[in-house]
C-alpha positions as CSV (number, residue, x, y, z in Angstrom):
1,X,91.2,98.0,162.3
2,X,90.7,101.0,160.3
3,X,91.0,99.1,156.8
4,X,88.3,96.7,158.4
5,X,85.8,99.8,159.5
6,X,86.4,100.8,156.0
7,X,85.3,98.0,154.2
8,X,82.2,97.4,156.2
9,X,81.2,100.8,155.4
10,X,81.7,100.4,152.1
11,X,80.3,97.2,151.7
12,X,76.9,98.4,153.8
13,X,77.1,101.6,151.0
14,X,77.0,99.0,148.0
15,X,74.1,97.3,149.7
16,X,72.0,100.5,150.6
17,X,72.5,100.6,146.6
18,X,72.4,97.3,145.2
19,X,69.5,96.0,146.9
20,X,66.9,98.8,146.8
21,X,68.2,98.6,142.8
22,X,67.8,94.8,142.1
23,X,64.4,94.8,143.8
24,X,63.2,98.0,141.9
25,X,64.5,96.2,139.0
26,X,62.7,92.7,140.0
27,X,59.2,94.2,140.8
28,X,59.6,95.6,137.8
29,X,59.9,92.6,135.5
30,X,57.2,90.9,137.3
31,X,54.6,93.8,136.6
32,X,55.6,93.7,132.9
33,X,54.8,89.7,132.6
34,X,51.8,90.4,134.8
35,X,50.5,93.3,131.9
36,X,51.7,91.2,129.8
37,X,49.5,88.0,130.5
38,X,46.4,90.3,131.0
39,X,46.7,90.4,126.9
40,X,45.7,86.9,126.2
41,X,42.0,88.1,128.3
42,X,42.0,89.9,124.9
43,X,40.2,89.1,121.7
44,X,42.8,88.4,118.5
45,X,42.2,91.8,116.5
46,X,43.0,93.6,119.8
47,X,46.3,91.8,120.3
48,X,49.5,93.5,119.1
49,X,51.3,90.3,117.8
50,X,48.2,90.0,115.2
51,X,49.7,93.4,113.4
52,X,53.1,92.8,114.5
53,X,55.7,90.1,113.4
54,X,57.7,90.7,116.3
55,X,56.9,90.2,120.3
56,X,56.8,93.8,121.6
57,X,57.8,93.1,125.7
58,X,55.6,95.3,127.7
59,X,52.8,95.8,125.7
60,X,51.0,95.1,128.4
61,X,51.6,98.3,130.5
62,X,50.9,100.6,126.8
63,X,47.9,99.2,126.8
64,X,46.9,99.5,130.3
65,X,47.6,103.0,130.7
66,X,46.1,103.7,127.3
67,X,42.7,101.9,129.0
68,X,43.2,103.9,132.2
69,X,43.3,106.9,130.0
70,X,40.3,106.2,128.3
71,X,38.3,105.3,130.8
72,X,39.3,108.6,132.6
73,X,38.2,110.5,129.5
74,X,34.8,108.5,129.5
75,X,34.1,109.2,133.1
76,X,34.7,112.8,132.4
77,X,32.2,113.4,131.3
78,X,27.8,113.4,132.0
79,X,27.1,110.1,129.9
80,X,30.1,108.4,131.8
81,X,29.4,109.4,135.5
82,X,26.2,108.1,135.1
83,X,27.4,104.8,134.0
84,X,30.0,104.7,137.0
85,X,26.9,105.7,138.9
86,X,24.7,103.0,137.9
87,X,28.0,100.6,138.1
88,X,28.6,101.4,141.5
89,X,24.8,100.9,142.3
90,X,25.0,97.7,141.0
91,X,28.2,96.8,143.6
92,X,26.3,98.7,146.0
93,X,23.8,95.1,146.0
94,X,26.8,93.1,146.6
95,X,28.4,93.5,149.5
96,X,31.9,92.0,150.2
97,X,32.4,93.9,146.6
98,X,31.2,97.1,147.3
99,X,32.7,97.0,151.2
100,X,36.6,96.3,148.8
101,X,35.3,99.1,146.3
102,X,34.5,101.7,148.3
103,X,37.4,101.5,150.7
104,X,40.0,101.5,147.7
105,X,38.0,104.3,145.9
106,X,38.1,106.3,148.8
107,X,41.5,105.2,149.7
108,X,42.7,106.5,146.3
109,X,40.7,109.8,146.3
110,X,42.2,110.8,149.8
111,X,46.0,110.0,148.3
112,X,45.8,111.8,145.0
113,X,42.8,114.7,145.6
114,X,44.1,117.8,145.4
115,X,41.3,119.3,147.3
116,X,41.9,116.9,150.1
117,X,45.1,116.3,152.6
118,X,46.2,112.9,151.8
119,X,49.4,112.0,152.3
120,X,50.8,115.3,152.0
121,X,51.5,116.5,155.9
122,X,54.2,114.4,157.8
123,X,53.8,114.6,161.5
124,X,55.4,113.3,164.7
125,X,53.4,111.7,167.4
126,X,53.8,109.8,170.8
127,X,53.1,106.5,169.8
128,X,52.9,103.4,170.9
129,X,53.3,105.4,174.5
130,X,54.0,108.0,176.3
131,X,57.7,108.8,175.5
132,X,58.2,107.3,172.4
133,X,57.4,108.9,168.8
134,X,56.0,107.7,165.2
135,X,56.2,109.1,162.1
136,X,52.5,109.8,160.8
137,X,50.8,110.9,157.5
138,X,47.6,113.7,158.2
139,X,44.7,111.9,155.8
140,X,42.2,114.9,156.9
141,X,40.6,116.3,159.6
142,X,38.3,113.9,161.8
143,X,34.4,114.4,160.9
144,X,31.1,112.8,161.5
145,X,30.3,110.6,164.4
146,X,33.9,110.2,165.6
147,X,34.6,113.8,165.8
148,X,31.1,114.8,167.7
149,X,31.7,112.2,170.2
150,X,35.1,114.0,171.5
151,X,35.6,117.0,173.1
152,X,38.8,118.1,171.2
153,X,39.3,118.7,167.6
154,X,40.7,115.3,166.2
155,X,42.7,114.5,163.2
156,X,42.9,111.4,161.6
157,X,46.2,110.4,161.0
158,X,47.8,106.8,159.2
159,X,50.8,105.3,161.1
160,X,52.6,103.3,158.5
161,X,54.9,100.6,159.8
162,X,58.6,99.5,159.1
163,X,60.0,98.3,156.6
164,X,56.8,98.0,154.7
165,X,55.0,101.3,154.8
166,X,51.9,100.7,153.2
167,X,50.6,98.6,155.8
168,X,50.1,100.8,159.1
169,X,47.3,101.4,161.5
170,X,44.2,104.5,161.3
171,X,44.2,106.4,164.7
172,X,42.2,109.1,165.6
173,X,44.1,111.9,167.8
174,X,43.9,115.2,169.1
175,X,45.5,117.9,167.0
176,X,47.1,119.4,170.0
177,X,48.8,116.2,170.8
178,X,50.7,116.1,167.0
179,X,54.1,118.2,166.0
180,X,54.5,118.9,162.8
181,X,57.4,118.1,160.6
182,X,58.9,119.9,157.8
183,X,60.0,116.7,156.0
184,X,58.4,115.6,152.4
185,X,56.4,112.8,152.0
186,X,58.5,111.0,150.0
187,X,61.8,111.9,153.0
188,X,58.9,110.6,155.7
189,X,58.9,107.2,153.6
190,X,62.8,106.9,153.3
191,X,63.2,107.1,157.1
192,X,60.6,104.8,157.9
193,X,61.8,102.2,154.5
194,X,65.5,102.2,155.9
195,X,64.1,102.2,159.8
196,X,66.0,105.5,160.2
197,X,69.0,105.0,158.4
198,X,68.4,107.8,156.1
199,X,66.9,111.0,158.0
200,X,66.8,114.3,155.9
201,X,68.0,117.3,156.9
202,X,65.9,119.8,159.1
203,X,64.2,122.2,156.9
204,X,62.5,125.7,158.2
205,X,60.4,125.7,161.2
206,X,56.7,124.3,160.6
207,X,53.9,125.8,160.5
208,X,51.7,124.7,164.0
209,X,48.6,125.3,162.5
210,X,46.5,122.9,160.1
211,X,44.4,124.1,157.8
């Protein structure tokens, strides 16, 4: 019995490895073809094997963070903000585009902003019900119409599901109603990925008040 007990557990350990490794691996590969292919949208002179007597396998990605880079650089500055202005009025006419541009763009800003919350407070809520709890990521404090038609002080927080946590639901909730955790972001995401298997261990005592 023991022996048996053993080799489930270390079969269930090579697994917890194994898998999360082979499909790091896969998604991998496919986003290197998938740069890759984006090169043939490209005009000869441009393309790598044109200089090159050799097939250089992720060129692709180079190049695409070389173009993120530069247009980065190009929006830094006054000439380029006015060009992503008057790009953004011209989605602004169109609107399944601009509904898709402006929810990523904002979507994006929120996660990576410094000056904003994002995804960097991990809280713990009763959700679905009364009684049981969710893991939940602060995206900011609630503002506008939403906020003036409550009483309370809301925040707004993103309740990602399991095993998939980039799809999730918005909710808005009452900032006396949420308990915050001392877990990272990235600890938040292994609980929720593994559906509790991995839980980190308790850190100092949080801090009740959000700024």
């Amino acid at each position: 019995m023991r022996v048996r007990k053993s080799i489930k557990r270390y079969f269930i350990t090579g697994l917890l490895i194994v898998v999360p490794l082979y499909l790091s691996v896969y998604v991998f590969i496919l986003l290197v073809g998938f740069m890759d292919s984006l090169l043939d949208f490209l005009p000869p002179f441009l393309r790598p094997e044109t200089y090159l007597p050799f097939y250089v396998p992720g060129t692709g990605i180079i190049i695409t963070i070389i173009g993120i880079f530069v247009v980065g650089l190009l929006a830094a500055n006054l000439l380029g903000r006015k060009l992503v202005d008057i790009g953004e009025k011209i989605l602004a006419r169109i609107p399944f585009l601009w509904t898709v541009y402006k929810g990523t763009k904002q979507f994006m800003e929120t996660f990576f902003a410094r000056q904003r919350e994002g995804f960097r407070r991990v809280v713990l809520i009763e959700y679905p019900r009364k009684g049981l709890y969710s893991i939940g990521f602060v995206t900011g404090k609630t503002m506008g119409e939403i906020q003036t038609r409550t009483e309370q002080r809301m925040i707004n927080l993103f309740i990602p599901t399991t095993p998939n946590p980039t799809s999730g639901y918005y909710i808005v909730i009452p900032e006396k109603d949420i308990i915050p955790l001392t877990m990272t972001v990235e600890d938040a995401f292994k609980v929720i990925m593994t559906a509790g298997m991995v839980i980190p261990q308790e850190g100092s005592p949080p801090s009740e008040e959000l700024k």
